[in-house]
TIMI-2910 file (N, C-alpha, C, CB; in pm, 1 decimal, decimal comma, always signed):
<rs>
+----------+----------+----------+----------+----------+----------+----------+----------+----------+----------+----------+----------+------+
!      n_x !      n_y !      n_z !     ca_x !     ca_y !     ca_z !      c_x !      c_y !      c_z !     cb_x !     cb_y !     cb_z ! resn !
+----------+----------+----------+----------+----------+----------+----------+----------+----------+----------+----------+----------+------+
!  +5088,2 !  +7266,8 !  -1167,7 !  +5027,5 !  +7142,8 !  -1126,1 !  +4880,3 !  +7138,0 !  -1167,8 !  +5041,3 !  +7125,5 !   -975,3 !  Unk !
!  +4831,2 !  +7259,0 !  -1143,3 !  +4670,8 !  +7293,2 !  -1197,0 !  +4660,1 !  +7267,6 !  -1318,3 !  +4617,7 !  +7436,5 !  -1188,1 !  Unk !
!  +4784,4 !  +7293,1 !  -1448,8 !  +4747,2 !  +7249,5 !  -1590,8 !  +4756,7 !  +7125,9 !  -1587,2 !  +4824,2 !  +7298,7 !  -1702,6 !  Unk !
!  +4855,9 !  +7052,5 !  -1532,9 !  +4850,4 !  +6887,9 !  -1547,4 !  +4755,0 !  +6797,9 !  -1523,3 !  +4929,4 !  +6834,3 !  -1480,0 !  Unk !
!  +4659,3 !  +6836,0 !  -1425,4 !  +4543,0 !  +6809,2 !  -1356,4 !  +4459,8 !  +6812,2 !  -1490,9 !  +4502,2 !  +6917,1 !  -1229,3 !  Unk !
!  +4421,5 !  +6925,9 !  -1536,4 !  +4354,6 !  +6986,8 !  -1614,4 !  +4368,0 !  +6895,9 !  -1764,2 !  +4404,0 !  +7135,1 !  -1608,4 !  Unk !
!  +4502,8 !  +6920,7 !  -1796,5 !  +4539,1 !  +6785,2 !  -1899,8 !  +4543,0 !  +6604,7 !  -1916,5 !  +4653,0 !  +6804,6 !  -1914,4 !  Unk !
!  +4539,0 !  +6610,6 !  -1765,7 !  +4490,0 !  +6411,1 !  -1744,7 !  +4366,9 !  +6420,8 !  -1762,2 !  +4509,6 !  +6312,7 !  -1577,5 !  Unk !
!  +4293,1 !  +6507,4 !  -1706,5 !  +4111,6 !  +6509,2 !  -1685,2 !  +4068,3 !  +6503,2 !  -1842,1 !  +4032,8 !  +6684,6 !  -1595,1 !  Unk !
!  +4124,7 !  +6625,3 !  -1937,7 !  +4076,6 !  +6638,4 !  -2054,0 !  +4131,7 !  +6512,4 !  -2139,3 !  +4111,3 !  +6775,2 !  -2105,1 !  Unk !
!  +4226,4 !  +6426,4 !  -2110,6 !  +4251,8 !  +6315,7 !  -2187,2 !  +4163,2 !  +6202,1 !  -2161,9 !  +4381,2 !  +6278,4 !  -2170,4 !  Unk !
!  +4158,1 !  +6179,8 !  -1987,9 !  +4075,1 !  +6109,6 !  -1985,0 !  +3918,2 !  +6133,7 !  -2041,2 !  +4090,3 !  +6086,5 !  -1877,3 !  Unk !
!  +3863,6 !  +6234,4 !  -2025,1 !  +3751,5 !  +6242,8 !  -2073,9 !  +3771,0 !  +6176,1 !  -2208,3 !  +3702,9 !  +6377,0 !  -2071,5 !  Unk !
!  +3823,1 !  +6277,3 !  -2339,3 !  +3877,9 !  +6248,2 !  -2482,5 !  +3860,5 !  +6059,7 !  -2466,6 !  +4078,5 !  +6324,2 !  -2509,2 !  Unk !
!  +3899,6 !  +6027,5 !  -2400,7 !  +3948,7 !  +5837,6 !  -2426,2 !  +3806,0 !  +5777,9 !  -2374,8 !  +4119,3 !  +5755,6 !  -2293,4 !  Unk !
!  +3726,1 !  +5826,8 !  -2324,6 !  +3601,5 !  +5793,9 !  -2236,3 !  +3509,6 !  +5806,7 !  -2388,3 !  +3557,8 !  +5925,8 !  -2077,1 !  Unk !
!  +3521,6 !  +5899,3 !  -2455,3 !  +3442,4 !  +5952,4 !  -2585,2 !  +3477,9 !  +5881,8 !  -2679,2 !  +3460,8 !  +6090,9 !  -2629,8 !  Unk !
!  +3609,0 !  +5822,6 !  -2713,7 !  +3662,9 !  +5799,3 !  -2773,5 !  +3579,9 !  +5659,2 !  -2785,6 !  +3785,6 !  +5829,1 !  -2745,6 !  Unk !
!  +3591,0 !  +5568,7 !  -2685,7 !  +3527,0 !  +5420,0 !  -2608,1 !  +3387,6 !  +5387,4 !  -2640,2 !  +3523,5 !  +5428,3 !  -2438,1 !  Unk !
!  +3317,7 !  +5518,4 !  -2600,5 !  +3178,6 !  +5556,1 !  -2628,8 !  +3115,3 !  +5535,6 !  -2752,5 !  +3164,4 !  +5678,4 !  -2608,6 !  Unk !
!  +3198,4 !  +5588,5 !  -2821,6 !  +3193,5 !  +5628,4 !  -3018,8 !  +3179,3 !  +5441,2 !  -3065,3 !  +3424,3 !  +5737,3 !  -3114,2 !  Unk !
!  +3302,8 !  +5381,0 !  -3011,9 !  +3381,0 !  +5251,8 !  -3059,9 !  +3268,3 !  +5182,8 !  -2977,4 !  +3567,8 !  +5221,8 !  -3015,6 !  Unk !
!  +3221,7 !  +5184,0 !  -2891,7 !  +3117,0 !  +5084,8 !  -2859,6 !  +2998,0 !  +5052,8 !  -2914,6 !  +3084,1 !  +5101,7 !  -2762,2 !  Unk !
!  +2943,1 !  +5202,2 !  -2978,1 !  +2812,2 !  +5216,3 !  -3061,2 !  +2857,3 !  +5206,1 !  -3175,0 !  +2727,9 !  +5338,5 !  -3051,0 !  Unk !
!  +2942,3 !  +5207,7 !  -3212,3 !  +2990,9 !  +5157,0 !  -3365,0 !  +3019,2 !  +5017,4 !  -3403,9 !  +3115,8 !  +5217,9 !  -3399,5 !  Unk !
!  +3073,3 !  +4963,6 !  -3261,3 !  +3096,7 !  +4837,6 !  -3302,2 !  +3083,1 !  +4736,3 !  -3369,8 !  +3091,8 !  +4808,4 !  -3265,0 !  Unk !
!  +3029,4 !  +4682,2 !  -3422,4 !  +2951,5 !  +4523,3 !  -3468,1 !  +2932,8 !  +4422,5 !  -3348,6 !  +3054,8 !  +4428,3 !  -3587,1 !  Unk !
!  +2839,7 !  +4392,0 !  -3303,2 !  +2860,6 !  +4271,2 !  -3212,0 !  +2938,0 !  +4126,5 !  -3235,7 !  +2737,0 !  +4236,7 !  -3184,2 !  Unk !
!  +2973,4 !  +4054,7 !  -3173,0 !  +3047,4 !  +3950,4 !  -3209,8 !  +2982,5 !  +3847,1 !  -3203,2 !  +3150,8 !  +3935,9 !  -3150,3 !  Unk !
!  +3023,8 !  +3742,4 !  -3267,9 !  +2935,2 !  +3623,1 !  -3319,0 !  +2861,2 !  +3571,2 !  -3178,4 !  +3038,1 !  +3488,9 !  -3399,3 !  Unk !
!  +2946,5 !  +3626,3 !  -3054,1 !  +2871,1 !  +3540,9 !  -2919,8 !  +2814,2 !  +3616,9 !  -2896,8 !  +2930,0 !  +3485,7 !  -2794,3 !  Unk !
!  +2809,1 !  +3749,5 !  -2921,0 !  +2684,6 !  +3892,1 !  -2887,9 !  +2723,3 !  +3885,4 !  -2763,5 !  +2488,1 !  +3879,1 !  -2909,1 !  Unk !
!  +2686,1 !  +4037,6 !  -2738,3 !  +2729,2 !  +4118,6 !  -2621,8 !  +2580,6 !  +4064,5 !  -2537,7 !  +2757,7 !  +4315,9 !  -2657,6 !  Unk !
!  +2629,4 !  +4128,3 !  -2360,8 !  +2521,3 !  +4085,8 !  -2269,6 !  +2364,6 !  +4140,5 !  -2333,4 !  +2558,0 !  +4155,4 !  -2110,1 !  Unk !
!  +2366,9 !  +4193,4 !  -2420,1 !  +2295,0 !  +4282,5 !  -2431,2 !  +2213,2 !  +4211,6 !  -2571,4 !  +2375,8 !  +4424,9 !  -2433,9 !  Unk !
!  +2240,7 !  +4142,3 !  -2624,7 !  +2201,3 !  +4077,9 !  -2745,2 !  +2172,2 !  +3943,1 !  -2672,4 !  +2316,7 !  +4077,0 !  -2872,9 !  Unk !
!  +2255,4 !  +3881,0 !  -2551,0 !  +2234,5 !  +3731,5 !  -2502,3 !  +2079,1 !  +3709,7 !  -2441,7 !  +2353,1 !  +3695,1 !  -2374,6 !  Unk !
!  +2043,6 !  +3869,3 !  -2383,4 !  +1932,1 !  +3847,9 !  -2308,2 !  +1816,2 !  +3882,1 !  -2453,8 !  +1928,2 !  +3962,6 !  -2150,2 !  Unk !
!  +1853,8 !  +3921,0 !  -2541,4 !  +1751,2 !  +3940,7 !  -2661,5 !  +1739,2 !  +3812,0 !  -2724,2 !  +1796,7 !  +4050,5 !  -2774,2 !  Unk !
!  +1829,1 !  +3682,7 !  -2671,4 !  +1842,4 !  +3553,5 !  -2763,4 !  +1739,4 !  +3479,5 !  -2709,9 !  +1985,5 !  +3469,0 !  -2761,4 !  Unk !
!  +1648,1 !  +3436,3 !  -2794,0 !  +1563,2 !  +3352,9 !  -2809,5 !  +1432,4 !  +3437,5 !  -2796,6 !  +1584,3 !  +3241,5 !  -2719,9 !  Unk !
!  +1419,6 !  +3560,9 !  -2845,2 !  +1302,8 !  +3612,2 !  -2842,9 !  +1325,5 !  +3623,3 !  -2999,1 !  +1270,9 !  +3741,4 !  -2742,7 !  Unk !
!  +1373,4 !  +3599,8 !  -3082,5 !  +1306,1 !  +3608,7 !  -3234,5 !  +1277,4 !  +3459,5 !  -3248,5 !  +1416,3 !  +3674,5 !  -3373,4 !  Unk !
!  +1225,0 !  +3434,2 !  -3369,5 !  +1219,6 !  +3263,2 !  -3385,6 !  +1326,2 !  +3258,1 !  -3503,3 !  +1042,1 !  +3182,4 !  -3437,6 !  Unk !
!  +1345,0 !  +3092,5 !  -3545,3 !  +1488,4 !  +3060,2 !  -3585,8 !  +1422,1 !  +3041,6 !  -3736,2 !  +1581,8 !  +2910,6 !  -3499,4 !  Unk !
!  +1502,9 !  +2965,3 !  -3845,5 !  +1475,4 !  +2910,5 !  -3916,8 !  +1442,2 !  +2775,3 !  -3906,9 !  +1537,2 !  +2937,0 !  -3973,7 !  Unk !
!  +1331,4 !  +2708,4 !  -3943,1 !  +1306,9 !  +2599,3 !  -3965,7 !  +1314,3 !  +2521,7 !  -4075,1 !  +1229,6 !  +2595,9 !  -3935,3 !  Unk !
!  +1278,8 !  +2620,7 !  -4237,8 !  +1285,8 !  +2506,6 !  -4349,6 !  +1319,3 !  +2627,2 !  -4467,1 !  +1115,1 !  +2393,6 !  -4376,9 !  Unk !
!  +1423,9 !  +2565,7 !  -4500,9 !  +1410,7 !  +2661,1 !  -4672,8 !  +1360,4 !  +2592,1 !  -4787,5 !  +1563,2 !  +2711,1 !  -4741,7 !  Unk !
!  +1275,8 !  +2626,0 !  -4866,9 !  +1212,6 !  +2585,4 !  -4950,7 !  +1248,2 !  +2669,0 !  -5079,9 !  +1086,2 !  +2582,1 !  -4906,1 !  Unk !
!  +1192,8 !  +2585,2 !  -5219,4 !  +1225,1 !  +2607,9 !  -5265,7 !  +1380,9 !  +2705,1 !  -5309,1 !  +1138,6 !  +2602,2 !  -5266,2 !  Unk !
!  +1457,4 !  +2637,4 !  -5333,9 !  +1610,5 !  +2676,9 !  -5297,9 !  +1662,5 !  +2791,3 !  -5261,4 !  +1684,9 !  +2659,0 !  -5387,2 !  Unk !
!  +1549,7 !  +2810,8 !  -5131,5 !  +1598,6 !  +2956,8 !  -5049,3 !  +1477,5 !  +3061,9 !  -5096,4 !  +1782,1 !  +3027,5 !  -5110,1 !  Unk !
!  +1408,7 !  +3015,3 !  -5173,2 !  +1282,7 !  +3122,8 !  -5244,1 !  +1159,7 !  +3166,8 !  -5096,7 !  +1167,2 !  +3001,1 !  -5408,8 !  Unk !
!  +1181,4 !  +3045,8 !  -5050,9 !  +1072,8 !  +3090,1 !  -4956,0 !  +1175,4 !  +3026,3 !  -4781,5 !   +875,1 !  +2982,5 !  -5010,3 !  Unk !
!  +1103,4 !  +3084,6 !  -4713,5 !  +1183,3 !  +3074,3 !  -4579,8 !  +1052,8 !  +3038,3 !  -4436,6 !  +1279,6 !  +3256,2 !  -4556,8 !  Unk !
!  +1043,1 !  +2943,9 !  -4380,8 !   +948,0 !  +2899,0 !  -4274,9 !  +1018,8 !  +2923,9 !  -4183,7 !   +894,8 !  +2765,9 !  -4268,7 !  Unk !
!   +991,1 !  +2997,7 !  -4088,4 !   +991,1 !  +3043,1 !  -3923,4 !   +955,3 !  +2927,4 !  -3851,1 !   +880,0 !  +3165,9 !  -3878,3 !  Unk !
!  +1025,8 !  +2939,0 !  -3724,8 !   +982,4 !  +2808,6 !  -3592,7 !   +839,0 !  +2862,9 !  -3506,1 !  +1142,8 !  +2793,6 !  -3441,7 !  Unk !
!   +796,2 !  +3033,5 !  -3576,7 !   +707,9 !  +3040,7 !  -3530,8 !   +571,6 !  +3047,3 !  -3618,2 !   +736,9 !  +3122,7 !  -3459,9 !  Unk !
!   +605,1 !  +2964,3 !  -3780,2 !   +546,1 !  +2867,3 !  -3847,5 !   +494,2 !  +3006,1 !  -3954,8 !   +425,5 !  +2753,8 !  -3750,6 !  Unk !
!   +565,9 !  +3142,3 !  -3949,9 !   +516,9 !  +3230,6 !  -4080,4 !   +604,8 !  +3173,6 !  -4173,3 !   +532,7 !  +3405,0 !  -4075,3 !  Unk !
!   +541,0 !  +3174,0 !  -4299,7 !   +624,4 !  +3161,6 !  -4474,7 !   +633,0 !  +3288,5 !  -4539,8 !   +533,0 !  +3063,1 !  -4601,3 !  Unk !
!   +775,2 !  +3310,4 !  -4539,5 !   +806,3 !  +3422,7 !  -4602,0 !   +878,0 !  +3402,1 !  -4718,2 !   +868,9 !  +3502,7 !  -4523,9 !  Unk !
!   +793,4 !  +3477,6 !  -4882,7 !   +890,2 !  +3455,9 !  -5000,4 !   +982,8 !  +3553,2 !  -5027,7 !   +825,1 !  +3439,0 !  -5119,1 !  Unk !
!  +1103,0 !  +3539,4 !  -5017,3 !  +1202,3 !  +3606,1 !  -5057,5 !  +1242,6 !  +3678,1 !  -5148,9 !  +1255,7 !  +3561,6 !  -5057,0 !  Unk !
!  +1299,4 !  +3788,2 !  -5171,5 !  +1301,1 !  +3865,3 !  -5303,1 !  +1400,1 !  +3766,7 !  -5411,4 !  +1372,8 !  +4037,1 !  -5273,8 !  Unk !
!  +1345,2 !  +3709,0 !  -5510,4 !  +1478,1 !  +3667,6 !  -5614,2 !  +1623,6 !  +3686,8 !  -5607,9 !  +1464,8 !  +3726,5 !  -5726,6 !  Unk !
!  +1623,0 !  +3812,1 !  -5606,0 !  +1759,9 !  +3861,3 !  -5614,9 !  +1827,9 !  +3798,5 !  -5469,9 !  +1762,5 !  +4042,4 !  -5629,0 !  Unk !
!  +1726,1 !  +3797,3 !  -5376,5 !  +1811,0 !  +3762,4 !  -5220,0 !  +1844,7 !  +3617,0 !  -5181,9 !  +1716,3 !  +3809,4 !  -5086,7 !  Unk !
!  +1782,9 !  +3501,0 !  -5329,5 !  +1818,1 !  +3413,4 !  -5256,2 !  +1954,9 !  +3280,2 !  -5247,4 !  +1711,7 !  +3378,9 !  -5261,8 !  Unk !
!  +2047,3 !  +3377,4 !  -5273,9 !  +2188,2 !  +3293,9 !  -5262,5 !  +2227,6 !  +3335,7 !  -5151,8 !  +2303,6 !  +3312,1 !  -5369,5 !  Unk !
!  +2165,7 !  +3450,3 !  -5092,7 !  +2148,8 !  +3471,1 !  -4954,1 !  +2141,3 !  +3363,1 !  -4859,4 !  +2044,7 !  +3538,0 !  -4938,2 !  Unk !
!  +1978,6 !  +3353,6 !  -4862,8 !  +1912,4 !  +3265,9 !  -4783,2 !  +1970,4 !  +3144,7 !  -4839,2 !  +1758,6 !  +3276,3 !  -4784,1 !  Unk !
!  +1996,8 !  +3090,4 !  -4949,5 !  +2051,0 !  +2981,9 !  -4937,4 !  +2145,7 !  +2908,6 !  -4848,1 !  +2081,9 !  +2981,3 !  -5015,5 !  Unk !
!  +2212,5 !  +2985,5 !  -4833,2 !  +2357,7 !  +2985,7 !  -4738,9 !  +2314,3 !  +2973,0 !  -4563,9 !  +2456,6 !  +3164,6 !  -4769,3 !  Unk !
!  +2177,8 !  +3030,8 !  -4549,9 !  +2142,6 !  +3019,3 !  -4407,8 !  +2090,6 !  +2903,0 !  -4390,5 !  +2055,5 !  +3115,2 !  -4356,8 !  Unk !
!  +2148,1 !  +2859,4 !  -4234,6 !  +2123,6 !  +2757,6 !  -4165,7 !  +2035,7 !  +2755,7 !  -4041,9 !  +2229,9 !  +2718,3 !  -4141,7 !  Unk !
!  +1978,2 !  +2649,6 !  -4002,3 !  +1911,8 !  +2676,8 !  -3892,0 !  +2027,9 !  +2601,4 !  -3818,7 !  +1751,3 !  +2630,1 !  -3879,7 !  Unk !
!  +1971,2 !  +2658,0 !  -3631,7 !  +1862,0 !  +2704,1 !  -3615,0 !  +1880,2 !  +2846,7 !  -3592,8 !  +1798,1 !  +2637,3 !  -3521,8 !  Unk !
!  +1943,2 !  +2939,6 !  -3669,1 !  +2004,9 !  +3122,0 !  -3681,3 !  +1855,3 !  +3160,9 !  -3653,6 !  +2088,7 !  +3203,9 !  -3876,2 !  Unk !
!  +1858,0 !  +3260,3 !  -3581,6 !  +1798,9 !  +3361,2 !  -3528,4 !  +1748,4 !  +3429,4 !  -3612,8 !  +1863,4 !  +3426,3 !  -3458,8 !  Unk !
!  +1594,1 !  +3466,0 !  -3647,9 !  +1609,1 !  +3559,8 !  -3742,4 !  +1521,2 !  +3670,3 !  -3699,9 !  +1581,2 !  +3508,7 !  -3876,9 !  Unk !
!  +1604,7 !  +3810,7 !  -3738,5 !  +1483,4 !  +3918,2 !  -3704,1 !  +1413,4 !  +3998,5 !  -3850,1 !  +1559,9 !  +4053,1 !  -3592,6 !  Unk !
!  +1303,8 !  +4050,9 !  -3841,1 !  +1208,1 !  +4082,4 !  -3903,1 !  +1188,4 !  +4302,1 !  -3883,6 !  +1081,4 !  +3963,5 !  -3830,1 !  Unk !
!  +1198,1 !  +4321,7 !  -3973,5 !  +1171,9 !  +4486,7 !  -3929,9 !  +1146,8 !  +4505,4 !  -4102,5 !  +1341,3 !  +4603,2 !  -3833,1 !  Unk !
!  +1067,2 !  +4635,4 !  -4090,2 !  +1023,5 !  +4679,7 !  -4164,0 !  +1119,0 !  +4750,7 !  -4299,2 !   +951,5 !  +4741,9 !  -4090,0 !  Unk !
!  +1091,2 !  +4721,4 !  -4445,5 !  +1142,5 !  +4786,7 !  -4567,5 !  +1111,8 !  +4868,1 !  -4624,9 !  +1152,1 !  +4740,8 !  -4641,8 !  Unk !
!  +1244,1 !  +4968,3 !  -4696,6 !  +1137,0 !  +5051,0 !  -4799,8 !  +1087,6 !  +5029,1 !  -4896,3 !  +1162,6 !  +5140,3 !  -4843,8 !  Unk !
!  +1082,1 !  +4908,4 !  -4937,4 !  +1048,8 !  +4863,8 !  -5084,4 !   +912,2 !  +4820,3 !  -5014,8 !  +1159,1 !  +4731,5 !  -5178,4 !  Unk !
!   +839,1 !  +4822,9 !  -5136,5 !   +659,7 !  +4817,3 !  -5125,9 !   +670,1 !  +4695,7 !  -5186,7 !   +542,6 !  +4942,7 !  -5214,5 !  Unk !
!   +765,3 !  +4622,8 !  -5263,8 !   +722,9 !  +4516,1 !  -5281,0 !   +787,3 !  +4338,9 !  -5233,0 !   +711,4 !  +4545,8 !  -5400,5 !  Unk !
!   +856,9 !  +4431,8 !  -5111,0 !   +915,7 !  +4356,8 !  -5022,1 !   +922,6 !  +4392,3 !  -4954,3 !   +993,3 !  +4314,6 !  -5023,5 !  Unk !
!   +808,6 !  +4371,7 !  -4846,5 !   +774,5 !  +4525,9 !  -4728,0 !   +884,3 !  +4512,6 !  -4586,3 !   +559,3 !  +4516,6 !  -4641,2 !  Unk !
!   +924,8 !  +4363,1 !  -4604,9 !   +999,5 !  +4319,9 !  -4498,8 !  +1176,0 !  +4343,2 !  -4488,6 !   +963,4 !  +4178,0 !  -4498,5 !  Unk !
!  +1265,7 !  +4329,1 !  -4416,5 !  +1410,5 !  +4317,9 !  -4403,5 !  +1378,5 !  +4186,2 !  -4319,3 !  +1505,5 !  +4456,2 !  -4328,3 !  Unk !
!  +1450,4 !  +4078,0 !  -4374,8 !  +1496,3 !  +4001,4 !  -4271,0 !  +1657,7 !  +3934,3 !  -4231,1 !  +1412,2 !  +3907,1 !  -4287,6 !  Unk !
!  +1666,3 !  +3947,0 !  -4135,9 !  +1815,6 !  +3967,0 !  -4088,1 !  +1864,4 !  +3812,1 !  -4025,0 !  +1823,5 !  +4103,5 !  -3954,5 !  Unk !
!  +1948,8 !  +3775,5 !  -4042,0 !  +1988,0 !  +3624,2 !  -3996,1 !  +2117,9 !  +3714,0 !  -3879,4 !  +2067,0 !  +3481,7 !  -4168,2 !  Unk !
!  +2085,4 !  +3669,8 !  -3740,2 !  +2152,9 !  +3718,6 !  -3629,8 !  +2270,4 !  +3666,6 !  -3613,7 !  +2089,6 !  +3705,2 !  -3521,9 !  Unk !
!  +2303,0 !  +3552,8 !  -3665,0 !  +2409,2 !  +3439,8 !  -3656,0 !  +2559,4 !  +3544,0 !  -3809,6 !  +2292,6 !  +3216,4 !  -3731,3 !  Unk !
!  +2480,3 !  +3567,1 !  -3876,0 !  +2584,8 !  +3627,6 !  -4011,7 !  +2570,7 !  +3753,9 !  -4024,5 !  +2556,4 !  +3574,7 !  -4163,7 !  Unk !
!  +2485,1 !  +3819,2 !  -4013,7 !  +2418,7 !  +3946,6 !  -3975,5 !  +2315,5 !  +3988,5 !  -4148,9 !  +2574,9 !  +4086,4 !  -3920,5 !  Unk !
!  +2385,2 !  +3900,5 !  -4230,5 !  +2305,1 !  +3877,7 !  -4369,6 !  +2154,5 !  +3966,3 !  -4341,0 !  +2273,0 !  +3681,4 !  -4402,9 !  Unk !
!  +2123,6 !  +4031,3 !  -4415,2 !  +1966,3 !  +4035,6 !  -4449,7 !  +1933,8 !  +4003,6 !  -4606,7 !  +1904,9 !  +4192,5 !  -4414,7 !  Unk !
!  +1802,0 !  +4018,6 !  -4587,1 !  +1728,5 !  +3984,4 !  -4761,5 !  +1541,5 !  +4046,0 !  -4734,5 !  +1730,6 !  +3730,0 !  -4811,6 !  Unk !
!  +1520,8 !  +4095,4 !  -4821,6 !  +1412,1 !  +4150,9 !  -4834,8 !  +1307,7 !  +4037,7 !  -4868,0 !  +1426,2 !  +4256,7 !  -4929,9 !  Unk !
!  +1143,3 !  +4088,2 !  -4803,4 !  +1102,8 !  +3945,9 !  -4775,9 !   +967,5 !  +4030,5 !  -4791,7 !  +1153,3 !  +3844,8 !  -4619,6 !  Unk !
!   +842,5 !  +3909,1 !  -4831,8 !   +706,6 !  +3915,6 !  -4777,6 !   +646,6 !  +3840,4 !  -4735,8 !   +636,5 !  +3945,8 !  -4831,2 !  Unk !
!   +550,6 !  +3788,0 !  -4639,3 !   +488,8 !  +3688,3 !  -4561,0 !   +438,9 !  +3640,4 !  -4731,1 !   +359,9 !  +3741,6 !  -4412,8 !  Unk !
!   +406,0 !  +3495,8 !  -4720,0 !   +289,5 !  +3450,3 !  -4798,7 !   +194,2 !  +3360,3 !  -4715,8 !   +338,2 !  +3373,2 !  -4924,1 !  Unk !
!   +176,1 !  +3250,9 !  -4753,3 !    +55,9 !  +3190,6 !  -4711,7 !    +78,6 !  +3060,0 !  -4775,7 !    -78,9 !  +3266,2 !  -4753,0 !  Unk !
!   +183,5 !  +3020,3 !  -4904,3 !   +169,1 !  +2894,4 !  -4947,3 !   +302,1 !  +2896,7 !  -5031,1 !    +26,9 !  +2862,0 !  -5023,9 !  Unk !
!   +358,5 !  +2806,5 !  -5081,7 !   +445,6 !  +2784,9 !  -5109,5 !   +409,7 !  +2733,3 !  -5274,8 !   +502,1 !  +2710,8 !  -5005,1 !  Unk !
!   +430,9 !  +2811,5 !  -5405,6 !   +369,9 !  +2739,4 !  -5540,3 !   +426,0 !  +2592,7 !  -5558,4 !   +412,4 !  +2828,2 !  -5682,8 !  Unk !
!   +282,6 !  +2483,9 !  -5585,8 !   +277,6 !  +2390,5 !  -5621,9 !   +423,1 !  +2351,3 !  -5739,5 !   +140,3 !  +2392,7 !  -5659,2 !  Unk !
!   +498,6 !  +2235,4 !  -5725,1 !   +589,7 !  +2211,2 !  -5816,8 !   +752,4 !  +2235,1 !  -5692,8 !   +558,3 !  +2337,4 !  -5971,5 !  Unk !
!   +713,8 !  +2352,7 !  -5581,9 !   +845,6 !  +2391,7 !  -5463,7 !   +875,0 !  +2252,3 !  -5424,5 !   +799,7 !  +2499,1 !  -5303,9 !  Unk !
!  +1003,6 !  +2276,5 !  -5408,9 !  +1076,6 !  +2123,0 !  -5299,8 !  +1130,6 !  +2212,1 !  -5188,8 !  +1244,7 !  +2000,6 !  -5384,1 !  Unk !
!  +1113,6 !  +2091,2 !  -5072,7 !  +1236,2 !  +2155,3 !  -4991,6 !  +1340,8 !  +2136,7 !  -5003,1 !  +1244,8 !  +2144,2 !  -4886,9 !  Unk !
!  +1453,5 !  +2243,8 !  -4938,8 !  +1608,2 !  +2200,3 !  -4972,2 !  +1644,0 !  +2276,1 !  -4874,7 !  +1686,8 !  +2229,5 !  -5121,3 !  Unk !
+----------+----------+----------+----------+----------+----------+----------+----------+----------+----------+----------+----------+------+
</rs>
């Protein structure tokens, strides 16, 4: 009776680890866990893509130009997606920015202006 004991305990543990693993691995889901709901609305969203995704305006009014290569990316993003900001290894796109809604990122740097001749789109 003592091994059977011994063998529910060690399974249950095993399935507890098992849960553990699969939770931190997970992906969150498009409605995000409690844990992402209370993080919602502390990044700012998208407000304007410019130049056809080349550059990207924040609702908290930074302009960030996008790496070339990233922007069929950003094209595709919509507001008002969530976007977060963390740091890159590229020096000449010091930024990652992540759209919370697709989980998409694209490498980014603040600018300051948008070159004369940009449309929005």
């Amino acid at each position: 009776m003592l091994t059977a004991l011994f063998t529910l305990l060690a399974f249950h543990t095993s399935d507890l680890q098992v849960n553990a693993v699969a939770s931190l691995t997970k992906k969150p889901s498009r409605f995000g866990s409690s844990i992402a709901q209370k993080e919602r609305g502390s990044h700012p969203t998208i407000q304007e893509s410019l130049n056809n995704g080349r550059f990207i305006r924040l609702s908290d009014n930074t302009l960030w130009e996008i790496n070339p290569g990233d922007t069929p990316i950003t094209q595709s993003w919509i507001t008002p997606a969530e976007i977060i900001s963390a740091p890159s290894n590229n020096s000449d796109y010091p930024f990652r920015l992540t759209n919370s809604l697709t989980g998409s990122s694209v490498l980014a740097r603040p600018s300051t202006t948008v070159p004369k001749g940009s449309s929005k789109k």
